[in-house]
N, C-alpha and C positions, 0 to 999 in steps of 0.2 A: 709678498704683496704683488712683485711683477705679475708672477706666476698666475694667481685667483683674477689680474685686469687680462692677461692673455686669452686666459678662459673666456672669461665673460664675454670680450670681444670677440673670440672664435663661437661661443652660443650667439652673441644676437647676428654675428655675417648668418651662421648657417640657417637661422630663422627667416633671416631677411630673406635669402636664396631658396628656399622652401618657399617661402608665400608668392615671391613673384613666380616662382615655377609654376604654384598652382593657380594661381589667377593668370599666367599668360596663358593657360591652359583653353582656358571659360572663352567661353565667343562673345562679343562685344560689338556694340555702336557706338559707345558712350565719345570715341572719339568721328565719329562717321558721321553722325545721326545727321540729317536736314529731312526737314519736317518737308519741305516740295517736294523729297526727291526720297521715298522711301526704298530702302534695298530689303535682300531677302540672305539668309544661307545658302538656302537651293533654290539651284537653277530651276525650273519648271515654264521653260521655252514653250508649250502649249497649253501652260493652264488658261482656262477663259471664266471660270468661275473664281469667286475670290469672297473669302468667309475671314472673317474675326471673333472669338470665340473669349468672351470678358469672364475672367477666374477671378474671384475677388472677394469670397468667401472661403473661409478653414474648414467648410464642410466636407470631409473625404466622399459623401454622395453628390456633393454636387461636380466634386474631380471626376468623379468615373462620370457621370453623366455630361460632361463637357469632354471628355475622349470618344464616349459614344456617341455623342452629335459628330465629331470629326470623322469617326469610323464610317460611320453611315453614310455622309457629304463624299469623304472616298472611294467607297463602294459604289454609290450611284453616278457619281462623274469619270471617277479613276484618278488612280494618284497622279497621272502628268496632266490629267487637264481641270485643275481645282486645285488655290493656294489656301491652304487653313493655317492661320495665324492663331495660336492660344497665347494672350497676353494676362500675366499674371502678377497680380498686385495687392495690398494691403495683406490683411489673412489669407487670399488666395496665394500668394508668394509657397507657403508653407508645401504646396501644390511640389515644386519645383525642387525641394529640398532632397539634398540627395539621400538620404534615409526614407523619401516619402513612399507611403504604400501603392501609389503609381507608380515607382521610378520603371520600374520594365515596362510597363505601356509606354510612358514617353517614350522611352529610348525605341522601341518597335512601331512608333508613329516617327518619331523622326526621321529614320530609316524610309518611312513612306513615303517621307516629305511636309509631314508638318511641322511648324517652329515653333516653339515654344520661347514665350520673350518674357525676362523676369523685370520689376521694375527698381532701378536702382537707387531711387528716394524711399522705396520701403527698406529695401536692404539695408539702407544707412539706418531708418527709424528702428530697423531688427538689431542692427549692432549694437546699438547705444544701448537696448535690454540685456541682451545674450553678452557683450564683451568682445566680440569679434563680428565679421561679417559672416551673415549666412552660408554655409555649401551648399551649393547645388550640384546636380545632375551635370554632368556634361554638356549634357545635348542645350542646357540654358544659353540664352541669349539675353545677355544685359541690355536695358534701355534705359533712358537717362529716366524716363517719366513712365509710367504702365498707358495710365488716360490720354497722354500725348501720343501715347505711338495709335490707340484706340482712333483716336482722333487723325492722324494722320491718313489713316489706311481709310475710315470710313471718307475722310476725302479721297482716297485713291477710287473708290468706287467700291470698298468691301461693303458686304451683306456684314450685319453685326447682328449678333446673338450673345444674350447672357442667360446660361442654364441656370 
């Protein structure tokens, strides 16, 4: 009997040490966030144009066409002087998901400088279906709220679009 409680205890430590490994992993606001005072991942010390990019649909056409409006807004201003926020929420979450048939464009827009911010009241509503919390992408940025942060920035002075 010790023997099988040893076990069990050494399965749920190394679960436990596995999960925070992979969620210290994920970039995050959810301890940061202040809605006056929005931050970013990257730096982009000259951008002067400022875009937010509302994902909020499971449509995989409407994902590629929400990277193509960012692709475009980069090429016409250049990656250091234009910040594109893609915030991603309800079905659009799925966007984010590290299996999703975008994952190498995020990752190749991240790289450019676009953030990508997933909302963490869907990923709660995703867990309670799925059994676990969603995986994302790396390059995701947890926010407490999708429509909050939306709302934040468009106070910052972002230009807002939903493809």
């Amino acid at each position: 009997m010790t023997r099988l409680l040893a076990r069990w205890v050494g399965l749920v430590a190394l679960t436990l040490c596995t999960l925070g490994a992979a969620s210290a992993a994920q970039r995050s606001m959810l301890d940061s966030f202040k809605f006056d005072h929005p931050q970013f991942v990257h730096e982009l010390p000259f951008a002067r144009q400022k875009l937010v990019l509302q994902v909020s649909s499971g449509n995989p056409e409407t994902w590629n066409l929400a990277l193509n409006n960012a692709t475009n807004v980069l090429k016409y201003f250049g990656n250091d002087r234009v910040r594109v926020v893609v915030v991603a929420f309800g079905p659009g979450l799925r966007m984010l998901f590290k299996n999703s048939p975008v994952a190498a464009q995020i990752a190749s827009q991240d790289d450019a400088g676009v953030e990508f911010d997933a909302c963490h009241n869907t990923m709660e509503g995703m867990a309670r279906m799925l059994g676990h919390m969603p995986v994302l992408v790396p390059q995701a940025v947890i926010v407490p709220a999708g429509l909050v942060r939306v709302m934040q920035l468009e106070k910052a002075g972002f230009a807002y679009v939903r493809p």
